[in-house]
N, C-alpha and C positions, 0 to 999 in steps of 0.2 A: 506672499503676495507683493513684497516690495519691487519684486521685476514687475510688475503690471501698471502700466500707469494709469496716472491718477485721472479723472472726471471730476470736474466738482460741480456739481449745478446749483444754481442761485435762483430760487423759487419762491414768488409769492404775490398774492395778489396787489391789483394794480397802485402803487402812489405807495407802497409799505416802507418805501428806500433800497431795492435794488439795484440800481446803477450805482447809489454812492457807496455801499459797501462792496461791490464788484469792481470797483475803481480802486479801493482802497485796499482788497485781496491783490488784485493784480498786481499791483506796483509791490505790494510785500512777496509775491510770490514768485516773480517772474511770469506772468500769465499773459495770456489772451483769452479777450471776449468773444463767446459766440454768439450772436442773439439769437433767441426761440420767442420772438415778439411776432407775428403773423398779417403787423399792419405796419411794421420798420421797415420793412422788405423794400418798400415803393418811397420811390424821387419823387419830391415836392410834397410827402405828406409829411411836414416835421412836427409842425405843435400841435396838431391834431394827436398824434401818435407817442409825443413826449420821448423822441430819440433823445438821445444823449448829445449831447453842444457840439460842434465839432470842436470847441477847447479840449473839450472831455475827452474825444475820441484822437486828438493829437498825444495825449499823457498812454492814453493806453490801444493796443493795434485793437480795433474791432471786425468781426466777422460780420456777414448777411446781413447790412445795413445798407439800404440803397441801393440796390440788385437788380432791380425791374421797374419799367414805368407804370404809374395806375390800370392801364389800358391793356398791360401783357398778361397774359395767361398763367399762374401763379397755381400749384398745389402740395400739396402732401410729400409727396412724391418727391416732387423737385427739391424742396425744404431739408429733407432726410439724405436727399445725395449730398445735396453743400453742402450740408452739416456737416456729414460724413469724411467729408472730404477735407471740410475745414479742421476737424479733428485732428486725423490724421499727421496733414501737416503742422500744426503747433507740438504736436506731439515729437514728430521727427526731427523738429528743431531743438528740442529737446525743452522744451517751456511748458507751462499747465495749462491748459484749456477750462475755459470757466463759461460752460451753456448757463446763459443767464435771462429770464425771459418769464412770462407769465402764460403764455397760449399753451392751456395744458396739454393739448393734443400732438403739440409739436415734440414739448417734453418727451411726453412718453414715448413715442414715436422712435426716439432718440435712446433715450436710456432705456427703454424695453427693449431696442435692438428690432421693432416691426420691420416683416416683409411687406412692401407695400403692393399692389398687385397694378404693374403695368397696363392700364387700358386707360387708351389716349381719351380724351372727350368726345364726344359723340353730339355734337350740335343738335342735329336733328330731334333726336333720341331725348338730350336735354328740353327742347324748345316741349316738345311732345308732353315731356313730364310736369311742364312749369307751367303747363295749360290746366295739366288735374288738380294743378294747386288752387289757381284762380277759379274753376270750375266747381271745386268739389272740397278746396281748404288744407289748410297742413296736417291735420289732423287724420282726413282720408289717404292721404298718401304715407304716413308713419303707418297705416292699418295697411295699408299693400304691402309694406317692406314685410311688416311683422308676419305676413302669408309666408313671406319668403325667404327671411331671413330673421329669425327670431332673435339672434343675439346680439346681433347689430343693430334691430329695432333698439331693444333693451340700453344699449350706449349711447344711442342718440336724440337728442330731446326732438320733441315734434315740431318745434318751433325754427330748429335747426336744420331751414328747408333746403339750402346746401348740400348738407352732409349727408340726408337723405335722399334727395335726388341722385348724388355718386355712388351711394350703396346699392338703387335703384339699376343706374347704370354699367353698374361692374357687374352684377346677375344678370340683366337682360343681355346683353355683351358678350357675355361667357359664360353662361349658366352654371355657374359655380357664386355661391354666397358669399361676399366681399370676408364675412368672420374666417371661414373657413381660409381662403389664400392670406387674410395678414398673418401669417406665424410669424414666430418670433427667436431670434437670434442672440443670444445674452452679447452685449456689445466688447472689444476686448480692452474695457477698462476698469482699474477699482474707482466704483462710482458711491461718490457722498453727494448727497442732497440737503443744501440746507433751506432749511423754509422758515422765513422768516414772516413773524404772524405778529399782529400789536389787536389790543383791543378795538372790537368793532366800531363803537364811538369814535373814538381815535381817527382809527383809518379811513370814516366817514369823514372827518373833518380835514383831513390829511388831502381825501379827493375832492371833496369842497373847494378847499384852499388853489389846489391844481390846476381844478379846470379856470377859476377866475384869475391867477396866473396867464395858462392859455389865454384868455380872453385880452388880456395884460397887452401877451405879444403879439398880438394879430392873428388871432386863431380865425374870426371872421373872414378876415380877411383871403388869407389861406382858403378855404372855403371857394370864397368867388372867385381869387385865381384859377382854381383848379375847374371848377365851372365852364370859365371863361376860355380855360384850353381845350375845352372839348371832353374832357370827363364828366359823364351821365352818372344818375345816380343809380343807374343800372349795374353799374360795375363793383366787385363784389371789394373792389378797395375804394369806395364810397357808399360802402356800407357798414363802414361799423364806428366804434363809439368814434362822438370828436366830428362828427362828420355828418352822417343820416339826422341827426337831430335838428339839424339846421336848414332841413330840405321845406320845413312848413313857412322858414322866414322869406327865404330865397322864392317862394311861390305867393308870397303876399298873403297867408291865411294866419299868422302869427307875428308876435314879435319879437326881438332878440333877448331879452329875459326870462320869457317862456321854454325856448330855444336852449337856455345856460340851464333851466330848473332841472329842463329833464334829460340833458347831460348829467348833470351830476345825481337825480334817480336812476338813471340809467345804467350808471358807474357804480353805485353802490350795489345795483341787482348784481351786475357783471361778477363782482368781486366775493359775492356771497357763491356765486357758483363758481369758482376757480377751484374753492378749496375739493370740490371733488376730485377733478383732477389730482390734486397736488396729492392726497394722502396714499395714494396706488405708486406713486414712483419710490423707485428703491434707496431703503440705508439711510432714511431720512434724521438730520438731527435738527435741533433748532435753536443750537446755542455755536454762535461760529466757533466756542474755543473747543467743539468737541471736534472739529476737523479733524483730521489727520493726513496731512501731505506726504 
C-alpha cells in the first residue's frame, strides 16, 4: 500500500482543537489543508464560522476557505468536486493532504468516494416544497420522502429541511431515489481518520469559552455587517450556528445575552450529533501517534 497515497482526515466535533493540531501535522508533515467545514466556504463569515486567522493560514496553504459569497448557490456536489480536485493537486506536488473539518456529510462524502447525482436546483420545484413545510411542518414532508425513498428518509433527520427537500427534488426530477444514484467509489487513497474526542464536560466549556471569544472579536458585529449588505436570513449561509441565533436580537424581540445562551445550547446540541457522522468514516484511530504516513 505504500504506492498509494496518504489521506489523513482531521475529525471531530466543533471547538475539540482541530485546526491547531492540523497546523501542527502540516508543518511536520509537509501538508496541506483541506477544509470540510460547510459554513468556511463563504467571504465575510469569519468569526461566526471560527476559520482559521489568516496568521494561521500564511504558516500552512489552505484549501475551500473563502470560495463563494453568502448569496452564491453553494452544495454537495460542488464541495466533492473541489475537494476532489484539491486533493488531487496536493497530491501531485507530491505533499499530504489533510481534509480537516467537522461537517460530517462533507466527510463522508469524500472519504466514502460518493457519486453525487447531478440535478441542478429546481427553484420552482423547491419554492413548491418549502410551502408543504409551512403548510403542513417538517415532519409531514420527512413522511413523503419516507413514501419514496426509505433509506434516505432513514439518514436524514426531519428537522434537516434542506436535505429533505434535495432528496424530494432529485426523485421528483428523475424518478430514481437520490439513495439509489449516490453510489459509492472507494477514493484512491490510503485513508486514516483521526478523531479526536475530550470529555463532553470539557468540550462543553471548551464551546462555552469560544463563542464568548466570538463575542470578544465582533461576532455581533459581523452579524449586522452582513445584514446590512444585503444578506437575508433566508439564505442557507445565515443559517446556521454563529448566525440564525441572533435573528431575535436583530428583530427587537430579545436581547444579546439571550442571543449568546442559545448559541452556545445550540453548539453543544450540534456537537452531540456530529459524533454520528464521525463513527461510519473509514480506519478511524484516536491517538495521532497511531498515524502512519
Amino acid at each position: 500500500m505504500k504506492h498509494v497515497p496518504p489521506l489523513i482526515a482531521i475529525v471531530g466535533p466543533t471547538a475539540v482543537g482541530k485546526t491547531a493540531l492540523s497546523l501542527e501535522l502540516a508543518q511536520r508533515l509537509n501538508a496541506e489543508i483541506v477544509s470540510a467545514d460547510s459554513r468556511q466556504v463563504y467571504r465575510r463569515m469569519d468569526i461566526g464560522t471560527a476559520k482559521p486567522t489568516r496568521a494561521e493560514r500564511a504558516t500552512v496553504m489552505h484549501h475551500l476557505i473563502d470560495i463563494v459569497d453568502p448569496d452564491d448557490e453553494f452544495s454537495l456536489a460542488i464541495y466533492v468536486d473541489r475537494a476532489r480536485t484539491a486533493l488531487e493537486d496536493i497530491t501531485a506536488r507530491g505533499k499530504v493532504p489533510l481534509l480537516v473539518g467537522g461537517t460530517g456529510q462533507y466527510l463522508a462524502a469524500v472519504l466514502e468516494g460518493w457519486q453525487i447525482p447531478r440535478v441542478p436546483p429546481q427553484p420552482e420545484l423547491r419554492a413548491a416544497l418549502e410551502q408543504e413545510v409551512h403548510a403542513y411542518g417538517a415532519m409531514a414532508l420527512h413522511a413523503r420522502l419516507a413514501q419514496v425513498d426509505p433509506l434516505a428518509a432513514a439518514a436524514i433527520m426531519p428537522e434537516n429541511v434542506r436535505r429533505v427537500i434535495r432528496a424530494l427534488e432529485v426523485y421528483l426530477t428523475t424518478g430514481k431515489p437520490i439513495s439509489v444514484q449516490q453510489t459509492r467509489q472507494p477514493p484512491p487513497y490510503r485513508i486514516q481518520t483521526l478523531w479526536l474526542q475530550v470529555p463532553r464536560a470539557e468540550l462543553y466549556g471548551r464551546i462555552d469559552a469560544r463563542v464568548d471569544a466570538m463575542m470578544a472579536s465582533g461576532l455581533l458585529a459581523e452579524v449586522q455587517a452582513l445584514l446590512e449588505a444585503g444578506y437575508d436570513w433566508t439564505l442557507p449561509a445565515m443559517s446556521g450556528l454563529g448566525y440564525i441565533q441572533f435573528r431575535p436580537y436583530f428583530a427587537g424581540s430579545t436581547d444579546v445575552a439571550s442571543c449568546v445562551q442559545q448559541l452556545k445550547y445550540d453548539t453543544h446540541a450540534f456537537a452531540r450529533r456530529q459524533a454520528s457522522w464521525f463513527k461510519r468514516l473509514p480506519n478511524i484511530v484516536t491517538n495521532e501517534r497511531d498515524l502512519m504516513v
